[in-house]
N, CA, C and O of each residue as an XYZ file, in Angstrom:
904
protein
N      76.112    111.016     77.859
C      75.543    110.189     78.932
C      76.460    110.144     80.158
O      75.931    110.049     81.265
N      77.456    110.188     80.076
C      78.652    109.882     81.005
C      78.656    111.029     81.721
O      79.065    110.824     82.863
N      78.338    112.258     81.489
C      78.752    113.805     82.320
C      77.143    114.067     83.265
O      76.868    114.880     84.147
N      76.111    112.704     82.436
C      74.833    113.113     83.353
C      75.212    111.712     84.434
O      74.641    111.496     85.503
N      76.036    111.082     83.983
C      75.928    109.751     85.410
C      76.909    110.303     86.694
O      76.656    109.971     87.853
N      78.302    111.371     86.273
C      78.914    112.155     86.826
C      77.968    112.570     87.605
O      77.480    112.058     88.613
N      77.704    113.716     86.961
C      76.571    114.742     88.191
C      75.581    113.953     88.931
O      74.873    114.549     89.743
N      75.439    112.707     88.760
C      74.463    111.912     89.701
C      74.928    111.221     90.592
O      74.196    110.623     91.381
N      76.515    111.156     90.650
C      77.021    110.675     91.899
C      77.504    111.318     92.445
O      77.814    110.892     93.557
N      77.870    112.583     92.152
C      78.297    113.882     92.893
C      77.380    113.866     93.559
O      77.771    114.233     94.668
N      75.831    113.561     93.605
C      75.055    114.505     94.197
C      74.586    113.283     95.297
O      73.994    113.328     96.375
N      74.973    112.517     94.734
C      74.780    111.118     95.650
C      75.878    110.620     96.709
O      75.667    109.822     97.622
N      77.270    111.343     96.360
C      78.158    111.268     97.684
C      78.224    111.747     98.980
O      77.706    112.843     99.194
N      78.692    111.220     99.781
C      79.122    111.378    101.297
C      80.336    111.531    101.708
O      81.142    110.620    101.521
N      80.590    112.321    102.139
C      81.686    112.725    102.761
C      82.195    112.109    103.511
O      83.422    112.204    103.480
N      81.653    111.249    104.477
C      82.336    110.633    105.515
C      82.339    108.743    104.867
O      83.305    108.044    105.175
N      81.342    108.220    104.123
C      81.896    107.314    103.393
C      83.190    107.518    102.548
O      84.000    106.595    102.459
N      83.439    108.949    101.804
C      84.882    109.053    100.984
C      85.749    108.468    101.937
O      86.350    107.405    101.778
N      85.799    109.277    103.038
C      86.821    109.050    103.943
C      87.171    107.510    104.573
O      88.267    107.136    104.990
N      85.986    106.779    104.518
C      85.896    105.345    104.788
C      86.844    104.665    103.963
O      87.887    104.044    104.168
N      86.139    104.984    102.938
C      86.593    103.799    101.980
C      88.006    103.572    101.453
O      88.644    102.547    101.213
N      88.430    105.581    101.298
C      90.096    105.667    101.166
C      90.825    105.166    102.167
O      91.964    105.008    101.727
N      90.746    104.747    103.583
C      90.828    103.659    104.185
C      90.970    102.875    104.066
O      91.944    102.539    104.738
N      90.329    101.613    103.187
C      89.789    100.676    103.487
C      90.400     99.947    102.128
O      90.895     98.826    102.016
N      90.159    101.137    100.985
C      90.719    101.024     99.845
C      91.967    101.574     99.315
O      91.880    102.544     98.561
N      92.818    101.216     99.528
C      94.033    102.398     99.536
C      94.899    102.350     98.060
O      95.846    103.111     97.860
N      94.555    101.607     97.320
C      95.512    101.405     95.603
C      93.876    101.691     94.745
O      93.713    101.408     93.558
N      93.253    102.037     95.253
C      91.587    103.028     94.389
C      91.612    103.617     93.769
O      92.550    104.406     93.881
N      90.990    103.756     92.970
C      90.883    104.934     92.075
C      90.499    106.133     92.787
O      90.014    105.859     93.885
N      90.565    107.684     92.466
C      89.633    108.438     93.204
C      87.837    107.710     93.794
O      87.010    107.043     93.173
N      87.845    108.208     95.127
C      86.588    107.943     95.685
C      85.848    108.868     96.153
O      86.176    109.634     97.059
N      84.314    108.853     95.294
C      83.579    109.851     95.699
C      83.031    109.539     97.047
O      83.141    110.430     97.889
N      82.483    108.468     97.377
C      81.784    108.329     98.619
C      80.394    107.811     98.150
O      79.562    108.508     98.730
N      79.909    107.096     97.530
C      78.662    106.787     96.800
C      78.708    104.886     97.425
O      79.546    103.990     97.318
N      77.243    104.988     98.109
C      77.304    103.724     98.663
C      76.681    102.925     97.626
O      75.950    103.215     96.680
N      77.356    101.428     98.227
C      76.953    100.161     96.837
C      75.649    100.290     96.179
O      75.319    100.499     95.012
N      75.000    100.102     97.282
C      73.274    100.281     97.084
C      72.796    101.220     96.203
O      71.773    100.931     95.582
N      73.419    102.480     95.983
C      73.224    103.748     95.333
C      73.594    103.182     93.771
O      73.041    103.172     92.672
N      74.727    102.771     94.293
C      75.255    102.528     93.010
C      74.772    101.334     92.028
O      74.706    101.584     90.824
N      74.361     99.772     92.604
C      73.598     98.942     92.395
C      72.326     99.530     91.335
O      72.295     99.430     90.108
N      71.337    100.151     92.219
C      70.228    100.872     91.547
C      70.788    101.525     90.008
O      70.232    101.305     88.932
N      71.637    102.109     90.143
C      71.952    103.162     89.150
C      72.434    102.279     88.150
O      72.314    102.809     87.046
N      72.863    101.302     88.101
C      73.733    100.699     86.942
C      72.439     99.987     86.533
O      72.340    100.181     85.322
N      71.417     99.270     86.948
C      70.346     98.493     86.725
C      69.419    100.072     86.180
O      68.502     99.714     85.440
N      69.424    100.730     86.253
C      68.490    102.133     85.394
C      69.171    101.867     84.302
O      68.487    101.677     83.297
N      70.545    101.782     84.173
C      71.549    102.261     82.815
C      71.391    101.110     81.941
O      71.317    101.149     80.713
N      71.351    100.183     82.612
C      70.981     98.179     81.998
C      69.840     98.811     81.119
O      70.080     99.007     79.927
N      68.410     99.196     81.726
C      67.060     99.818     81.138
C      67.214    100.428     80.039
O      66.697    100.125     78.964
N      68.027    101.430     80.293
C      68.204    102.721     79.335
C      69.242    102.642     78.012
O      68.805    102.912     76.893
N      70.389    102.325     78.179
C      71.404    102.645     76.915
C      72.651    102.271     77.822
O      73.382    103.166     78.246
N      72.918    100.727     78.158
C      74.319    100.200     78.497
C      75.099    100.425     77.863
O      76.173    100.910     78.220
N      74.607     99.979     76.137
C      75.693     99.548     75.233
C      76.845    101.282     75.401
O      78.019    101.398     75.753
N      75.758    102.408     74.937
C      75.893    103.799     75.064
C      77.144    103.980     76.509
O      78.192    104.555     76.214
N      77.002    103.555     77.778
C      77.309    103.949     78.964
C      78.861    103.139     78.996
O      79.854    103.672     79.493
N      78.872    101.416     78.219
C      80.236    100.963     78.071
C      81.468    101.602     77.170
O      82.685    101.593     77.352
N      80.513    102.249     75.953
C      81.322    102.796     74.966
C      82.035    104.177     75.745
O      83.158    104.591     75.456
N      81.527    104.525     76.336
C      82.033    105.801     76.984
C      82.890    106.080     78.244
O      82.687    106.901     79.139
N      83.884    105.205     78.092
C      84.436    104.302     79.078
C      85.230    105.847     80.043
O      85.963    106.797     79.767
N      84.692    105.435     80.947
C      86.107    106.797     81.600
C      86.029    105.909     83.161
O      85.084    105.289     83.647
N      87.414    106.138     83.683
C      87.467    105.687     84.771
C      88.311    106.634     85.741
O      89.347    106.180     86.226
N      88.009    107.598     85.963
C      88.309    109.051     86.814
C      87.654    108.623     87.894
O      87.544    109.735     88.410
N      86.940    107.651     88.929
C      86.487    107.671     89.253
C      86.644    105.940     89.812
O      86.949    104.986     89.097
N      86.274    105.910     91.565
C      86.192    104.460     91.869
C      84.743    104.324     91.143
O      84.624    103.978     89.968
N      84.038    104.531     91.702
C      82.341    105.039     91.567
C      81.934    104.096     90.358
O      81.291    103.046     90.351
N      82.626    104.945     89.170
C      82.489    104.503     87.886
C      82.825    103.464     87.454
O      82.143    102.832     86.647
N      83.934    103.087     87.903
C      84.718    101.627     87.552
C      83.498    100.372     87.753
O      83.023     99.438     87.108
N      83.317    101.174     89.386
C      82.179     99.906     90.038
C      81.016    100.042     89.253
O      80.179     99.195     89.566
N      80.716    100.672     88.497
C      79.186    101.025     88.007
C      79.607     99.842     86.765
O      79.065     98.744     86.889
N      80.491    100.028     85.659
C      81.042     99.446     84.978
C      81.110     98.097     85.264
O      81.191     97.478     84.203
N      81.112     97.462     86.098
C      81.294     96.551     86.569
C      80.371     95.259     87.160
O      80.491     94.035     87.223
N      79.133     96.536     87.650
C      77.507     96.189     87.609
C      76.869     96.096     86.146
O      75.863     95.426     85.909
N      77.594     96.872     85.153
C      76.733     96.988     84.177
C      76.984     95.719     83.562
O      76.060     94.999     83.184
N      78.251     95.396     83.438
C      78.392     94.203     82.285
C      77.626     92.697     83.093
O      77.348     91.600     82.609
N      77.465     93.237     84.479
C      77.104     92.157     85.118
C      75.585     92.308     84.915
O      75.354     91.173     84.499
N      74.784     92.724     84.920
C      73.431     93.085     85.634
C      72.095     93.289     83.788
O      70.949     93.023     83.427
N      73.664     94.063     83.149
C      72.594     94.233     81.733
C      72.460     92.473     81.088
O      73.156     91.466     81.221
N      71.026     92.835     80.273
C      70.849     91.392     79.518
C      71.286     91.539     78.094
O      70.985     92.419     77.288
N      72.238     90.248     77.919
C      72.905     90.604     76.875
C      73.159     89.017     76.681
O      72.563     88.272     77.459
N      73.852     88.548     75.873
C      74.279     87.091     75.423
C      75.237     86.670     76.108
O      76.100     87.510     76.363
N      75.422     85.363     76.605
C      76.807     85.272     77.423
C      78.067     85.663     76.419
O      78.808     86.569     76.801
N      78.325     85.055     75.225
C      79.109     85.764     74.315
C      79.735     87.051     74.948
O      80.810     87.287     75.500
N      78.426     87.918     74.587
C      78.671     88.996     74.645
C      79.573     89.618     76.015
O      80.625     90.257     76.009
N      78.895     89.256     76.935
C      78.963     89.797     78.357
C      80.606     89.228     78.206
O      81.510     90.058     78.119
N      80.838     88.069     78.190
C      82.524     87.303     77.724
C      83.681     88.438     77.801
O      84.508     88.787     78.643
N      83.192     88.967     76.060
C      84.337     90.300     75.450
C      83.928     90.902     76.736
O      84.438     90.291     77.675
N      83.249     91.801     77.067
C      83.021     92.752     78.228
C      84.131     91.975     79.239
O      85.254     92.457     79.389
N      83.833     91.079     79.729
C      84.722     90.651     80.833
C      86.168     91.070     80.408
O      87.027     91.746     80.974
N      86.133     90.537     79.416
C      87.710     90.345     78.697
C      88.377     91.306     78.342
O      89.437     91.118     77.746
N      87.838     92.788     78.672
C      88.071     93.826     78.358
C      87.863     94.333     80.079
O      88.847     94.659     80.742
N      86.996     94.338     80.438
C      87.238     94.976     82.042
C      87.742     94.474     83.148
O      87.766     95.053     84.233
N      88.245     93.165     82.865
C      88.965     92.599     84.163
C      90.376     92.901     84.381
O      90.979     92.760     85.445
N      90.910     93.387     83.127
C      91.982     93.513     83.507
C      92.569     95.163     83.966
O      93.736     95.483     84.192
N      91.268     96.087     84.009
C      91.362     97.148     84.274
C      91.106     97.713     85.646
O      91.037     98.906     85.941
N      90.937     96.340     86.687
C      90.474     96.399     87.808
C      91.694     96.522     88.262
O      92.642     95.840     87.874
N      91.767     97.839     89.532
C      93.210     97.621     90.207
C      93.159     98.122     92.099
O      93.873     98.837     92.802
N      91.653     97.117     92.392
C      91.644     96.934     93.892
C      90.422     95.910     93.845
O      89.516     95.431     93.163
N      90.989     95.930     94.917
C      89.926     94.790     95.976
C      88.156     94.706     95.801
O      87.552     93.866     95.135
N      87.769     95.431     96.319
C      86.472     95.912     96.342
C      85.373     95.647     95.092
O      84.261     95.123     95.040
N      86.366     96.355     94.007
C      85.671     96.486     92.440
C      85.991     94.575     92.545
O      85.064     93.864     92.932
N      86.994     94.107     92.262
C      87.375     92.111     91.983
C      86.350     91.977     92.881
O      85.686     91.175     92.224
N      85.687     92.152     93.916
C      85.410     91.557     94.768
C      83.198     91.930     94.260
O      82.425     90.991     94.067
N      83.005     92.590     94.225
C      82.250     93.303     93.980
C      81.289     92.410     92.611
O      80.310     91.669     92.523
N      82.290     93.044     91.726
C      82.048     92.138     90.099
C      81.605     90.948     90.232
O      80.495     90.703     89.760
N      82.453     89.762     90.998
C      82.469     88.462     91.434
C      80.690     88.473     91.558
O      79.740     88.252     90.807
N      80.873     88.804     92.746
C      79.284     88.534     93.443
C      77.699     88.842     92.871
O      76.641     88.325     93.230
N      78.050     90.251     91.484
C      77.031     90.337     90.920
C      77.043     89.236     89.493
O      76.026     89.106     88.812
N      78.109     88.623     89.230
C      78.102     88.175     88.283
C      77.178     86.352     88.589
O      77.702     85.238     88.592
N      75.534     86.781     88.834
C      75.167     85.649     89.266
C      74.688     84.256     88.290
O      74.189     83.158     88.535
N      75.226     85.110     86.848
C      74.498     84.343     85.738
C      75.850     83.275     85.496
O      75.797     82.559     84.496
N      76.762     83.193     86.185
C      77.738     82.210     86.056
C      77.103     80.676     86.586
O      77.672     79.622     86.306
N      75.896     80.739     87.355
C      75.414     79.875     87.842
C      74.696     78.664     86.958
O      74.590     77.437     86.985
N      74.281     79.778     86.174
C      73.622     79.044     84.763
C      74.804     78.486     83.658
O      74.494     77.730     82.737
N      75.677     78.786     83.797
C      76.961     79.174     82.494
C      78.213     78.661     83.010
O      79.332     79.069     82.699
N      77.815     77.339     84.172
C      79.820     77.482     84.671
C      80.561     76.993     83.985
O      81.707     77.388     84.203
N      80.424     75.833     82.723
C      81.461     75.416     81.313
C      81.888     76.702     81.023
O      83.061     77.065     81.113
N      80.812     77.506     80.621
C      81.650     78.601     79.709
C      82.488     79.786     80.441
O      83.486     80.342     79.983
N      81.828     80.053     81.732
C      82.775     80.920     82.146
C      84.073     80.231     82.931
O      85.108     80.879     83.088
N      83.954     79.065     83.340
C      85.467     78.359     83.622
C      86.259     78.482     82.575
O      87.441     78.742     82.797
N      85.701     78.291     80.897
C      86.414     78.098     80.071
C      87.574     79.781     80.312
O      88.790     79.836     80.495
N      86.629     80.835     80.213
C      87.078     82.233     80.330
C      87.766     82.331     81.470
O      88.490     83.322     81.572
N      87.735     81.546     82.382
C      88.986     81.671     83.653
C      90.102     81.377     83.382
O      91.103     82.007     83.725
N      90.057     80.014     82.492
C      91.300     79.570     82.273
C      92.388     80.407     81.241
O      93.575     80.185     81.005
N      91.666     81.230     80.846
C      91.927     82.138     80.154
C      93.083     82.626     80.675
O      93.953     82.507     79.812
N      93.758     83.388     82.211
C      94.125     83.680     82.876
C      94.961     83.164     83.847
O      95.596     83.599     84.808
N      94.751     82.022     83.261
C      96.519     80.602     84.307
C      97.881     81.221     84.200
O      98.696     80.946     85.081
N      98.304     82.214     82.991
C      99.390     82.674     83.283
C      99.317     83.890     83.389
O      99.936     84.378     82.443
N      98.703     85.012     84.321
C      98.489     85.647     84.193
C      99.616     86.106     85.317
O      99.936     85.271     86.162
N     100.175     87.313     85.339
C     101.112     87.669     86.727
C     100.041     89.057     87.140
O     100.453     89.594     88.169
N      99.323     89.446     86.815
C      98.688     90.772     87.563
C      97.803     90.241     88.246
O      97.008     89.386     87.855
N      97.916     90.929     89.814
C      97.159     90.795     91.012
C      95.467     90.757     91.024
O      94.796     89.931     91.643
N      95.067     91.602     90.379
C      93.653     91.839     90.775
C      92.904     90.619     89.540
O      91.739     90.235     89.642
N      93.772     90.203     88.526
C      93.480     89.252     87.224
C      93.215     87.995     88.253
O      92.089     87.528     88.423
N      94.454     87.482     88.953
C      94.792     86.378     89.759
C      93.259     86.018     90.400
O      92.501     85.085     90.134
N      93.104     87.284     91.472
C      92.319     87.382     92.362
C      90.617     87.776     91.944
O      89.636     87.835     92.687
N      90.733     88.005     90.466
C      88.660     87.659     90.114
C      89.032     86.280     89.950
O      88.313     85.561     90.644
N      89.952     85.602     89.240
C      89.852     84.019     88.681
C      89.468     83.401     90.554
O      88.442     82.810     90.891
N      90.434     83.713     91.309
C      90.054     82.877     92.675
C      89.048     83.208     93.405
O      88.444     82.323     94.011
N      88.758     84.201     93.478
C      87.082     84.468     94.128
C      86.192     84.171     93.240
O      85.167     83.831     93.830
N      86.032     84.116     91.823
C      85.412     83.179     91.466
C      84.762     81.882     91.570
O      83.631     81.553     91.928
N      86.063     81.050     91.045
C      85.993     79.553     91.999
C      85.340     79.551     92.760
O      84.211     79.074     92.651
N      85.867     80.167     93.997
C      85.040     80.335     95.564
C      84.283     80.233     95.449
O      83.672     79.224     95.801
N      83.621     81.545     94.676
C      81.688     82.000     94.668
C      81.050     80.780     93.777
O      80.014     80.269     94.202
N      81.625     80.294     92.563
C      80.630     79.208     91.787
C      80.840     78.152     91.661
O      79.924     77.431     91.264
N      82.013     77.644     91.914
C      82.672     76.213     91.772
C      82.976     75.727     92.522
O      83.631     74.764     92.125
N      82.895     75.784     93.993
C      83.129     74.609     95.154
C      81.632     73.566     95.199
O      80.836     73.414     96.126
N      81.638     73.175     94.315
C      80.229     71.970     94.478
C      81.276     70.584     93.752
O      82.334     70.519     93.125
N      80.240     69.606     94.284
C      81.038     68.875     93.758
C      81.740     68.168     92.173
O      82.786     67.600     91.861
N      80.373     68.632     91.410
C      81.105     68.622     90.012
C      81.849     69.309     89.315
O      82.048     69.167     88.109
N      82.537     70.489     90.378
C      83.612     71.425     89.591
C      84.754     71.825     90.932
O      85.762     72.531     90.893
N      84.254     71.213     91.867
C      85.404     71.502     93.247
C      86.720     70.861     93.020
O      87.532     71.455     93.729
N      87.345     69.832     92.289
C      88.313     69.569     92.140
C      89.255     70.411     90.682
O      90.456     70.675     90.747
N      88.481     70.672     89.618
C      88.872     71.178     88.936
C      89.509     72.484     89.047
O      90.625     72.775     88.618
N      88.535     73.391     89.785
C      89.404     74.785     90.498
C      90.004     74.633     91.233
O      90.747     75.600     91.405
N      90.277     73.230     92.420
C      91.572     73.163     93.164
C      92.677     73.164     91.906
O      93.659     73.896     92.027
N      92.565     72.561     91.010
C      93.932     72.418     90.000
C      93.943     73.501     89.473
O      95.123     73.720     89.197
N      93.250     74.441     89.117
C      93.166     75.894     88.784
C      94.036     76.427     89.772
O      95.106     76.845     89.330
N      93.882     76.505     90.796
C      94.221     77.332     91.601
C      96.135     76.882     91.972
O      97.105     77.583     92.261
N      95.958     75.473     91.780
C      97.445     75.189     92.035
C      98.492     75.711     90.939
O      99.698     75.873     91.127
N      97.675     75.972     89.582
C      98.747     76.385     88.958
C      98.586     77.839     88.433
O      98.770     78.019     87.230
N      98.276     78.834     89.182
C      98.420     80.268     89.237
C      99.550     80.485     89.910
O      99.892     79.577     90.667
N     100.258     81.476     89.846
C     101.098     82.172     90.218
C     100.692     83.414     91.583
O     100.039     84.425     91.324
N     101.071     83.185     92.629
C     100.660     83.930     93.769
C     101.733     84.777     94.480
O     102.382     84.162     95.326
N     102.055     86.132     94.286
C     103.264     86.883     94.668
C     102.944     88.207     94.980
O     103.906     88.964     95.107
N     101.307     88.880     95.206
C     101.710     89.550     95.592
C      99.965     89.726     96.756
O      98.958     89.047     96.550
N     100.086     90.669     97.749
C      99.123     90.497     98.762
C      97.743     90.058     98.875
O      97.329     89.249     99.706
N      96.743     90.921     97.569
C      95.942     90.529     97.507
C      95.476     89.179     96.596
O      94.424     88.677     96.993
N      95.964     88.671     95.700
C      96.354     87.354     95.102
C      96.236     86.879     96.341
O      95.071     86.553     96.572
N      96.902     86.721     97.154
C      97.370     85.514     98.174
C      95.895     85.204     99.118
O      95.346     84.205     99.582
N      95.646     86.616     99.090
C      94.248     86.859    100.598
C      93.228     86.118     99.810
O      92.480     85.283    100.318
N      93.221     86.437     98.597
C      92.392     85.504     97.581
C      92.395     84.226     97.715
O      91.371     83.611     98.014
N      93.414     83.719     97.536
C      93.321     82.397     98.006
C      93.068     81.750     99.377
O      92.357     80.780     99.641
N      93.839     82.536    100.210
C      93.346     82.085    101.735
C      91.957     81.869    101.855
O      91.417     80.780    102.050
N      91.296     83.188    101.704
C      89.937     82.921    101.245
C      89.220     81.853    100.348
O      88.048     81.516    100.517
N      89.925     81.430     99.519
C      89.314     80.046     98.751
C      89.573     79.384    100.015
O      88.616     79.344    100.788
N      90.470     78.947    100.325
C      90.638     77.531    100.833
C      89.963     77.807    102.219
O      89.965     76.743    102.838
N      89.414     78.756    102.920
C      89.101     78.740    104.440
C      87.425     78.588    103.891
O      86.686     77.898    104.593
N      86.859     79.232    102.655
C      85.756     78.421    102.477
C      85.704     76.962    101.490
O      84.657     76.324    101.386
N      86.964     76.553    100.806
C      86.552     75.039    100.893
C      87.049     74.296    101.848
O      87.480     73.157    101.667
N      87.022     74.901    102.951
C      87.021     73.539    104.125
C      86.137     73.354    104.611
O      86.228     72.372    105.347
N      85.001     73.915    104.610
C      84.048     74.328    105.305
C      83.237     72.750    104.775
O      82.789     71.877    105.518
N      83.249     72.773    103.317
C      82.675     70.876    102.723
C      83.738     70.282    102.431
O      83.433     69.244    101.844
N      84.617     70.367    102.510
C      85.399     69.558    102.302
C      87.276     69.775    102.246
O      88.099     70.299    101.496
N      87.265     68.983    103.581
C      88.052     69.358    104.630
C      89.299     68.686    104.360
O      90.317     69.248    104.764
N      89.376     67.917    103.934
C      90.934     67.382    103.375
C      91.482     67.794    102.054
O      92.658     68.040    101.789
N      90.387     67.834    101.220
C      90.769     68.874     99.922
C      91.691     70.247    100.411
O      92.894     70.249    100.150
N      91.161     71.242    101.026
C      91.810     72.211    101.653
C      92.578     72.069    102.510
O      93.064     73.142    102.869
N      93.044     70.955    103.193
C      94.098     70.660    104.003
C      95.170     70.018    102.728
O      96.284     70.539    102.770
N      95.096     69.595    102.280
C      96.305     68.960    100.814
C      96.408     70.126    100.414
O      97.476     70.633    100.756
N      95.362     71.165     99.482
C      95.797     72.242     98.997
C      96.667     73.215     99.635
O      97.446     73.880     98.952
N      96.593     73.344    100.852
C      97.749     74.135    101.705
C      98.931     73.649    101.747
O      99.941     74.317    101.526
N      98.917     72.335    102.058
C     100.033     71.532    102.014
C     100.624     71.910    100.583
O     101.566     72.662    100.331
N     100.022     71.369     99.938
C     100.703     71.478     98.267
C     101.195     73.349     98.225
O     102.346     73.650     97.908
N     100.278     74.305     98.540
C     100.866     75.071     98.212
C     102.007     75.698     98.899
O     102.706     76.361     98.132
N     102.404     75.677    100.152
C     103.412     75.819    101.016
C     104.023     76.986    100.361
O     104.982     76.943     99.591
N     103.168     78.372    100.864
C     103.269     79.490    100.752
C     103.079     80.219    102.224
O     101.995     80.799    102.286
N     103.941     80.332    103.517
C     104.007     81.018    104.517
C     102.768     82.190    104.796
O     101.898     82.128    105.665
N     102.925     83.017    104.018
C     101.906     83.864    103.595
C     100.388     83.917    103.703
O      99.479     84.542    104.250
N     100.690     82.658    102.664
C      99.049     81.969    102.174
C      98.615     81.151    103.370
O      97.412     80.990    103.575
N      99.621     80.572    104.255
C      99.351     79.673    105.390
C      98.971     80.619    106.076
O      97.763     80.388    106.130
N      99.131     81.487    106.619
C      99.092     82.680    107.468
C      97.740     83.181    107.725
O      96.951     83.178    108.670
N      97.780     83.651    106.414
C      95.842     84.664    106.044
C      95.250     83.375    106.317
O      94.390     83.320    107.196
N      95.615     82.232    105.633
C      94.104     81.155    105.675
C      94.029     80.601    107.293
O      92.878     80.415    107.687
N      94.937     80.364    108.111
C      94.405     80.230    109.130
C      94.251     80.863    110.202
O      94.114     80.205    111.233
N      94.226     82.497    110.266
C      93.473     83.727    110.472
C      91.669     83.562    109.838
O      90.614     83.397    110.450
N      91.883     83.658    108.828
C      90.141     83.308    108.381
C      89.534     82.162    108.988
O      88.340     82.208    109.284
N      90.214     81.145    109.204
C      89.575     79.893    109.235
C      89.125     80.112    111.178
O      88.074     79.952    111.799
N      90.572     80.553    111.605
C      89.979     80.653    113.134
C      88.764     81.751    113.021
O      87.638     81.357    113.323
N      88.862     82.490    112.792
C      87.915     83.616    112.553
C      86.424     83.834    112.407
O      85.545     84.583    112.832
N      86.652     82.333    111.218
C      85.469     81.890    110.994
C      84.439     81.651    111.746
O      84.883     81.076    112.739
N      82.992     81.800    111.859
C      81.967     80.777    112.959
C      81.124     79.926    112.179
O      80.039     79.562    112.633
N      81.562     79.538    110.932
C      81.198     78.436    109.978
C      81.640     77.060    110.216
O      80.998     76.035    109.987
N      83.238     77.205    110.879
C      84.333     75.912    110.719
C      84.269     75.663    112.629
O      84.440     76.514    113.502
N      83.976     74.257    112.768
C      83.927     73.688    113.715
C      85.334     73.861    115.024
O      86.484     73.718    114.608
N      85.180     74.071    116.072
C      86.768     74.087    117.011
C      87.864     73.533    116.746
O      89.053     73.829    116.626
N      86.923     72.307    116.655
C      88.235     70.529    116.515
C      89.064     71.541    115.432
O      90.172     71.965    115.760
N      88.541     71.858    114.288
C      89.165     71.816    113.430
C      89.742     73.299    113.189
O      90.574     73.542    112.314
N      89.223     74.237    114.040
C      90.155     75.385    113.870
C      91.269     75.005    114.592
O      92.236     75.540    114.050
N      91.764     74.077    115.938
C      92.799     73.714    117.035
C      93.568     73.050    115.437
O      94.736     73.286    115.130
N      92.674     72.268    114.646
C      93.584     71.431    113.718
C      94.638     72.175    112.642
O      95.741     71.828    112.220
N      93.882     73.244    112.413
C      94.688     73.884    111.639
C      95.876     74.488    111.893
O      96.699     74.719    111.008
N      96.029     74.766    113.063
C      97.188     75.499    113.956
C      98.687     74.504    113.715
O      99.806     74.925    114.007
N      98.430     73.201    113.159
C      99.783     72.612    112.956
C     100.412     73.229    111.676
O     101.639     73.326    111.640
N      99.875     73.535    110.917
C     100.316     73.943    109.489
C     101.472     75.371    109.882
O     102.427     75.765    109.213
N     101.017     75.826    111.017
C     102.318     76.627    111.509
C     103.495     75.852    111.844
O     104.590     76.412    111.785
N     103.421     74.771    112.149
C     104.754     73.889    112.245
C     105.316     73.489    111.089
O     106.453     73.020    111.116
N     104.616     73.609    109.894
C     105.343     73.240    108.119
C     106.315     73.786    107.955
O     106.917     73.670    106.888
């Protein structure tokens, strides 16, 4: 199965997306050039057809594949259980941006499931690898800033370990979208975390933003005086 999903993204790459993305993505796996959308479709055929078949056959020669992998455990119907081990086995094989980032967003059945998959975050509080750090915090982001779980992933988040680039952008990113509802939460959390770095990216995003009000992008600009 794996040498016919090969030849289907060979035939589905672009040349001038390769070149994009090795750009864009630079610690990647090889990149064929196969856009999300392409790839989206294709992992939802494989969901249809023989997932279980397509996980067992694990090869990751390939960005392409990783990401397909990544749709699959997300997208096939399976038991949360199940999908769990899958996580627990492919998250830690992620080693860029894009794929953490990617996974996050298809994984929409967390919506239904946030006890159990918080439980599986916490999984990962001492974790020191970057891209581990950074699904647990874009997580949060994507399912848990409401109010019956927004304080709990602030304490999540305070006691991770943050040391290396993308970890950190991760978080900036949490906190420039929880200010957006709730604006002193993410002003303490910066405070508390008093990471230069992390101060840095988050109020780059936050000015950046056209979500977060003036007053309060001018407001953020003191945290450069910490």
């Amino acid at each position: 199965m794996i040498e016919e999903i090969k030849e289907e993204l060979s035939l589905l790459a672009k040349a001038n997306l390769k070149k994009f993305n090795e750009r864009l993505i630079p610690n990647a796996l090889p990149i064929i050039g196969v856009k999300l959308p392409d790839l989206r479709r294709l992992a939802k055929r494989i969901c249809k057809e023989n997932y279980e078949t397509f996980l067992l056959e694990y090869d990751a020669s390939s960005f392409e594949l990783q990401m397909l992998y990544g749709f699959v455990i997300s997208f096939a119907e399976m038991k949360l259980e199940q999908r769990i081990r899958y996580l627990k086995w492919f998250v830690p094989t992620i080693q860029d941006w894009a794929i953490c980032d990617s996974l996050v967003s298809a994984l929409k059945c967390t919506e239904e499931n946030r006890d159990d998959i918080l439980s599986h975050l916490l999984e990962y509080q001492s974790s020191h690898k970057e891209f581990e750090i950074r699904f647990v915090v874009v997580m949060l982001m994507s399912y848990f800033l409401i109010d019956s779980y927004v304080d709990k992933a602030i304490n999540i988040v305070q006691n991770l370990e943050f040391k290396t680039y993308y970890a950190k952008m991760g978080v900036s990113w949490f906190i420039a979208t929880l200010i957006i509802q709730y604006q002193q939460k993410a002003l303490d959390l910066l405070d508390y975390l008093k990471d230069e770095e992390i101060t840095s990216f988050t109020i780059r995003k936050i000015r950046d933003s056209y979500r977060v009000k003036k007053e309060l992008k001018e407001k953020i600009l003191e945290f450069r005086k910490k």
